[in-house]
Backbone bond lengths (Angstrom), bond angles and torsions (degrees), N, CA, C in turn:
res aa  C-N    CA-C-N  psi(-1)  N-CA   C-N-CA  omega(-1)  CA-C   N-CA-C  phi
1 X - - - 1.449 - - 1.522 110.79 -
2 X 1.226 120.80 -30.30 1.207 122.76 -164.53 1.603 105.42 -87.34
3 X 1.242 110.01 -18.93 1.585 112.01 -176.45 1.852 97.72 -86.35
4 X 1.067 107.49 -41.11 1.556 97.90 175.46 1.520 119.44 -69.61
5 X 1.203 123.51 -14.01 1.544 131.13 -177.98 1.959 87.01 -80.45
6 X 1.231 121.26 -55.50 1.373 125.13 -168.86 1.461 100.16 -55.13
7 X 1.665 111.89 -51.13 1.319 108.22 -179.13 1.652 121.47 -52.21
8 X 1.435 122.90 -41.89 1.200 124.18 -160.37 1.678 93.56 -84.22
9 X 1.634 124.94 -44.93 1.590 102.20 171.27 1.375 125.60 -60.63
10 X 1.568 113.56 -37.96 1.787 96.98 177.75 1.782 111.38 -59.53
11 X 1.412 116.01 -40.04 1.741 126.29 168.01 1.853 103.46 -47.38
12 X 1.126 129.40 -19.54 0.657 142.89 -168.95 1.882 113.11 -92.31
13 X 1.615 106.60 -67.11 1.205 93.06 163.91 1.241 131.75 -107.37
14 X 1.519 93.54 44.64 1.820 105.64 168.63 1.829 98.91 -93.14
15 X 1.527 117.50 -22.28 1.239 127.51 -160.31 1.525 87.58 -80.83
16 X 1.330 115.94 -57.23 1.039 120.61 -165.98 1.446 120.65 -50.51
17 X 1.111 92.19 -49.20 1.931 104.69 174.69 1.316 115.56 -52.61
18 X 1.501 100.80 -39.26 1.556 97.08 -160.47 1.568 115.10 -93.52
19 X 1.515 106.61 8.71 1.340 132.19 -163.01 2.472 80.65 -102.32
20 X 0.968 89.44 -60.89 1.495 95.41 -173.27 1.437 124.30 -50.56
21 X 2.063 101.55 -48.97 1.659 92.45 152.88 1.498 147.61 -62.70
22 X 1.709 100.37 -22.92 1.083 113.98 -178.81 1.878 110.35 -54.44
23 X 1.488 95.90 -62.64 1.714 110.67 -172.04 1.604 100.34 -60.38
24 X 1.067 122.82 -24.64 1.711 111.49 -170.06 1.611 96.39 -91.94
25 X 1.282 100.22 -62.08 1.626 107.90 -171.23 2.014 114.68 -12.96
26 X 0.711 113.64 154.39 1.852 133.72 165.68 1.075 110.80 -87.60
27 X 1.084 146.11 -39.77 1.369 133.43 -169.49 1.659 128.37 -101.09
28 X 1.262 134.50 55.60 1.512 167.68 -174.93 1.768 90.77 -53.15
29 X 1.290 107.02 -51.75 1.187 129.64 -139.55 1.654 121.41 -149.52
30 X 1.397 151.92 100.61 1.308 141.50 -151.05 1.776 102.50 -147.10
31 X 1.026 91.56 124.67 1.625 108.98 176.19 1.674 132.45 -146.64
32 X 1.248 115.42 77.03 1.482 128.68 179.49 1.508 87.45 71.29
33 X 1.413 124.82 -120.73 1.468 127.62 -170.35 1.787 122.42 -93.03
34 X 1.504 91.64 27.12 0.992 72.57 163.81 1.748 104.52 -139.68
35 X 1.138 113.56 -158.36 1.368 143.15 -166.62 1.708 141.21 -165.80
36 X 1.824 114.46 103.86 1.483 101.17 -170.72 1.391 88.00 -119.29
37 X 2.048 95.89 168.78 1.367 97.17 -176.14 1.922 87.65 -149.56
38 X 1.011 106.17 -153.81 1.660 97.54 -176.92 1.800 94.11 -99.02
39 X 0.680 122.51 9.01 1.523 129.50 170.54 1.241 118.14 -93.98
40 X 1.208 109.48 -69.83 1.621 131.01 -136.29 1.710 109.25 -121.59
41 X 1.079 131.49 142.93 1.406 103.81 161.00 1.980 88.52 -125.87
42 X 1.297 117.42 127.59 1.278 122.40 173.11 1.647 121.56 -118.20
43 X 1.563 102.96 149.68 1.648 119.18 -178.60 1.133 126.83 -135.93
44 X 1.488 121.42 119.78 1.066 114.78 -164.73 1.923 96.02 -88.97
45 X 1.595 116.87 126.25 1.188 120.48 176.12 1.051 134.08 -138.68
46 X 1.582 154.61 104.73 1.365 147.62 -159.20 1.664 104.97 75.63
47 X 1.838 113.14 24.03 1.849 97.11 176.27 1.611 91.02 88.63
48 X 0.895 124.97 4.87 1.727 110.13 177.15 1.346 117.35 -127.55
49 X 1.386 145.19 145.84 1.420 124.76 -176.60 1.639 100.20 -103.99
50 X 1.465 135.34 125.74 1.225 114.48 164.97 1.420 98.89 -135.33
51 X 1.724 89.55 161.68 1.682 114.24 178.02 1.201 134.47 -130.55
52 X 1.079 99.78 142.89 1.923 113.03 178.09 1.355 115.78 -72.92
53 X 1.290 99.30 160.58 2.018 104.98 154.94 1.918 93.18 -74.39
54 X 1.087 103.35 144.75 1.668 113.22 151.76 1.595 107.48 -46.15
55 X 1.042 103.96 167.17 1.691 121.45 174.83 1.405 102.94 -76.59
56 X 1.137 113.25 136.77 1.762 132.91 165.96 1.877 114.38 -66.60
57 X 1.395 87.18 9.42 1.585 77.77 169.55 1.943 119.88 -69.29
58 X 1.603 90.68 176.44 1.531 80.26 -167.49 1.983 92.36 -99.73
59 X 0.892 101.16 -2.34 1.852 89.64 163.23 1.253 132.39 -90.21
60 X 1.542 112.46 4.92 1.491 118.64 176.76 1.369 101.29 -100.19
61 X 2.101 117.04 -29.04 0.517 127.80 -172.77 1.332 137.79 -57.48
62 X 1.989 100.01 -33.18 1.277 119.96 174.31 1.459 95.64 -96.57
63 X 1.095 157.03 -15.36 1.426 139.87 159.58 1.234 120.77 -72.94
64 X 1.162 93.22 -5.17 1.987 88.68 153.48 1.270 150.31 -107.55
65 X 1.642 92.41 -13.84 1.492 143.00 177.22 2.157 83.04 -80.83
66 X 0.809 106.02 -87.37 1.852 94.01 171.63 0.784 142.68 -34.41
67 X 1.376 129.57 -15.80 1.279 163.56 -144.60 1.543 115.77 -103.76
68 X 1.570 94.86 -59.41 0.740 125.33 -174.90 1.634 117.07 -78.93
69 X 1.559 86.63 -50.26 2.025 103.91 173.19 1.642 102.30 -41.92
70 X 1.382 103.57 -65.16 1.524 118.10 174.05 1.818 126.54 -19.57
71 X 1.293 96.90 -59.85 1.172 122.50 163.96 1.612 110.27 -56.67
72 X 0.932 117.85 -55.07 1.733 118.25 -170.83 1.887 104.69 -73.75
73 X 1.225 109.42 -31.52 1.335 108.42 -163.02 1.596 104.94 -59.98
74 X 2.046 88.58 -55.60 1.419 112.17 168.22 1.454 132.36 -13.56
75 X 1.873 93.71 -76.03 1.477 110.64 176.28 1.857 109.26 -63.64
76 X 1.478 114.43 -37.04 1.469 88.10 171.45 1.168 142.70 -54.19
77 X 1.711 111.03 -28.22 1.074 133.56 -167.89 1.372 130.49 -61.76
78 X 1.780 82.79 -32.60 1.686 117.92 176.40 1.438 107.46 -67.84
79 X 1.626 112.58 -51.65 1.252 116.83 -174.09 1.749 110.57 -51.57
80 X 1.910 95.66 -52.28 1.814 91.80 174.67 1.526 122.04 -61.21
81 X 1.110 111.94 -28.76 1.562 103.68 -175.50 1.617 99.84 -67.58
82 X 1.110 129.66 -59.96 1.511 115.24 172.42 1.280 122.32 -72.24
83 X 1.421 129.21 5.40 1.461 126.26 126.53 1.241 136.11 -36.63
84 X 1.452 103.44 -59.12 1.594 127.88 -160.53 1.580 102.55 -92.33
85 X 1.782 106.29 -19.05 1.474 95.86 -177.22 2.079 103.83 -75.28
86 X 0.809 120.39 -29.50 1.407 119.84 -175.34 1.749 105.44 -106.52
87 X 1.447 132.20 26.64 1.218 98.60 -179.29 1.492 71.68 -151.81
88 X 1.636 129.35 7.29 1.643 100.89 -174.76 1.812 113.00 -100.65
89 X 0.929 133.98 150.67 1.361 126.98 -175.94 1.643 113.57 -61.29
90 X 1.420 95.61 157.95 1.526 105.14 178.66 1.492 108.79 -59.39
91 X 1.415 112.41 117.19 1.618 113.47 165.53 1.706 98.06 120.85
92 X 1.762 123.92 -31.18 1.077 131.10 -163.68 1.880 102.40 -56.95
93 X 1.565 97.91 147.16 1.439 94.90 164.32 1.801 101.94 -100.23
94 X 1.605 102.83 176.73 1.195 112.07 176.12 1.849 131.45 -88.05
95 X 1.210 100.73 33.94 1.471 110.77 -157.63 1.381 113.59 -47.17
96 X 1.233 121.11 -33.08 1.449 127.03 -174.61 1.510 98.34 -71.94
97 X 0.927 132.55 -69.26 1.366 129.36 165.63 1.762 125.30 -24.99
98 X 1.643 112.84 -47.57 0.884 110.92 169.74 1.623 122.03 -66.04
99 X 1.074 113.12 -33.81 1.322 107.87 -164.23 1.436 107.62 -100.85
100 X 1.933 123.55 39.22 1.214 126.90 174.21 1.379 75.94 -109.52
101 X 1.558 107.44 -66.75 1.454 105.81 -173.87 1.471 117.37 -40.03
102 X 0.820 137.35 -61.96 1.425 133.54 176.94 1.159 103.30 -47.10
103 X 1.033 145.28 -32.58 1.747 127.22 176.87 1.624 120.34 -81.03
104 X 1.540 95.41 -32.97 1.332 105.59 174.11 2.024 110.49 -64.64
105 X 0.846 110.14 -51.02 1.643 118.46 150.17 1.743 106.07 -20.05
106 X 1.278 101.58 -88.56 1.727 118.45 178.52 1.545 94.33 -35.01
107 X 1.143 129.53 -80.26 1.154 135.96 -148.32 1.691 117.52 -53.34
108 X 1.754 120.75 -36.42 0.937 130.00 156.74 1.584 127.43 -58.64
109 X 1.392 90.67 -45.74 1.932 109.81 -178.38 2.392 98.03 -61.16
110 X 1.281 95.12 -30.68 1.809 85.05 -173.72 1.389 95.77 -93.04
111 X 1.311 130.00 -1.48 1.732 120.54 174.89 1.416 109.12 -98.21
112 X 1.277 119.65 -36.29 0.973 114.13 167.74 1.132 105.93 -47.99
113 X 1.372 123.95 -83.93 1.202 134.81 -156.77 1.508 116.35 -32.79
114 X 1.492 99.58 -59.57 1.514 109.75 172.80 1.416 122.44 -40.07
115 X 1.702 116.03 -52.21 1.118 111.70 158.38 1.694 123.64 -53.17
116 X 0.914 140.29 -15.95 1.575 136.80 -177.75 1.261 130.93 -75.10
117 X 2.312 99.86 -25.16 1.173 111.34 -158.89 1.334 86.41 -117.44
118 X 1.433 121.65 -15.46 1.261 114.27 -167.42 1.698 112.27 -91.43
119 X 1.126 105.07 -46.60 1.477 132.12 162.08 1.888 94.96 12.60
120 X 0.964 139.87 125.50 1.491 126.89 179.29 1.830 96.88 -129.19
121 X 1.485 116.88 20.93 1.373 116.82 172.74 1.581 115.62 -93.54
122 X 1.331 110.19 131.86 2.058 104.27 -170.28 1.303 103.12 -72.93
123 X 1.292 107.36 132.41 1.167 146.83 173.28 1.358 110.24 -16.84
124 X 1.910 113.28 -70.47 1.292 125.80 -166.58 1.509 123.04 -81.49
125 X 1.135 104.18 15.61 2.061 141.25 168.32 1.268 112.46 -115.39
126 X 0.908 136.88 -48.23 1.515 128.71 -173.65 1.196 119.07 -127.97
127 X 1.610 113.32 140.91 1.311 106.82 -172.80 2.038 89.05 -137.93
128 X 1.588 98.02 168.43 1.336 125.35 -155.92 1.650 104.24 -63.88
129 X 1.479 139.13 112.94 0.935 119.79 -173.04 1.496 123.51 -90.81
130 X 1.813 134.25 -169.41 1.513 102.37 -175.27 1.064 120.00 -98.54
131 X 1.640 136.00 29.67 1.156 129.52 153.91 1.597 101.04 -83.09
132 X 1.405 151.46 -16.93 1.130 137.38 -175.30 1.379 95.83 -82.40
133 X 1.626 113.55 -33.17 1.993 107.24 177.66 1.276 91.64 -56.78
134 X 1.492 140.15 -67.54 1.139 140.28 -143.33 1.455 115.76 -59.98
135 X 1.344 121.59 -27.28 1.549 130.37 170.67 1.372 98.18 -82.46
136 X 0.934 122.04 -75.60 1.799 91.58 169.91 1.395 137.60 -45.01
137 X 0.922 123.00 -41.28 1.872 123.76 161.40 1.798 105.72 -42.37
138 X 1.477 110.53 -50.36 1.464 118.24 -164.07 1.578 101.66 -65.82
139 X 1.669 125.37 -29.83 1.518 110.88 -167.39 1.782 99.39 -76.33
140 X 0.915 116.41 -62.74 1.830 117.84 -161.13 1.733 94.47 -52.66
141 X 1.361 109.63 -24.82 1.759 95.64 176.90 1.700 103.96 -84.58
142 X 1.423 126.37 -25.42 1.018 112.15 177.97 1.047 126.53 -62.65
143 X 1.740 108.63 -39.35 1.568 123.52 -178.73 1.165 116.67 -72.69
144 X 1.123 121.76 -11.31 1.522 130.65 179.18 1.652 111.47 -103.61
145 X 0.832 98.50 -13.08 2.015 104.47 166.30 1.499 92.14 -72.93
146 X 1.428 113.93 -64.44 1.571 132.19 -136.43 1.680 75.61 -77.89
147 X 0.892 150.12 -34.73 1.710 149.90 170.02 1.687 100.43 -56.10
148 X 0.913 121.52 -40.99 1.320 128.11 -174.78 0.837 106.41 -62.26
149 X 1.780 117.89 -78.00 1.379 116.86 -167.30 1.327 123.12 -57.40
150 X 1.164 98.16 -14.14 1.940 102.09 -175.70 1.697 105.19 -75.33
151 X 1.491 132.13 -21.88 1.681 161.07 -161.99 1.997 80.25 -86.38
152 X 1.297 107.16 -70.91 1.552 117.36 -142.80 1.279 99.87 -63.45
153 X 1.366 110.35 142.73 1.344 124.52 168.54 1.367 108.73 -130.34
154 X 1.581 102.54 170.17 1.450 113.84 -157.59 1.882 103.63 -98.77
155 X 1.423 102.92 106.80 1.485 86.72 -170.40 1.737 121.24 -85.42
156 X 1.229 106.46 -33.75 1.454 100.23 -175.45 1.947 104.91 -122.44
């Protein structure tokens, strides 16, 4: 039991991490010299790299607002599972836990997305960089934690 509790926190802050590079990371987005991210849009030009604010649109706006949610849901989740690991009764499952994680899941899976459809960079110039892999890698592990914890029970 104790190796699967270890298992689901390191699964846990592998999500987390990879939830953290994703939203900070620069590279969303990569095209010859340049570079967007939900922040920044940057160019390297004349030997110099410079950067923008992102666009004030409201679809970057909510992919960051998700992004971010994602991130927060995440880390709470963490906090409850080592809440719930020392304060929940013998036999208890972790539901509260699960069902941060599971949103935090959702929350990445609709930013992504948003970013994919929203994306207004041509196609045959830019291609997907690996913090946008990395938000996708992070949901099916989230949802599959948040599957977990809902399984796990509290044995001793």
């Amino acid at each position: 039991m104790l190796l699967i509790l270890l298992g689901v926190l390191i699964l846990h802050l592998i999500i987390l991490i990879l939830l953290i590079v994703s939203t900070a990371a620069s590279t969303w987005s990569v095209g010859g010299d340049r570079t967007t991210d939900l922040w920044y849009n940057c160019a390297t030009t004349n030997g110099g790299y410079h950067c923008s604010p992102a666009s004030n649109e409201e679809w970057i706006q909510a992919v960051q607002a998700l992004m971010i949610l994602s991130l927060l849901f995440c880390f709470f989740s963490l906090i409850a599972f080592l809440y719930q690991l020392f304060r929940l009764v013998k036999g208890g499952r972790f539901f509260f836990t699960a069902i941060f994680q599971i949103l935090a899941s959702l929350f990445v899976m609709c930013g992504a997305i948003i970013y994919t459809v929203m994306n207004p960079d041509d196609a045959t110039v830019t291609h997907y960089g690996y913090a946008y892999v990395l938000a996708w890698v992070a949901f099916p592990l989230c949802l599959i934690s948040g599957l977990i914890y809902i399984v796990l029970r509290k044995k001793e």
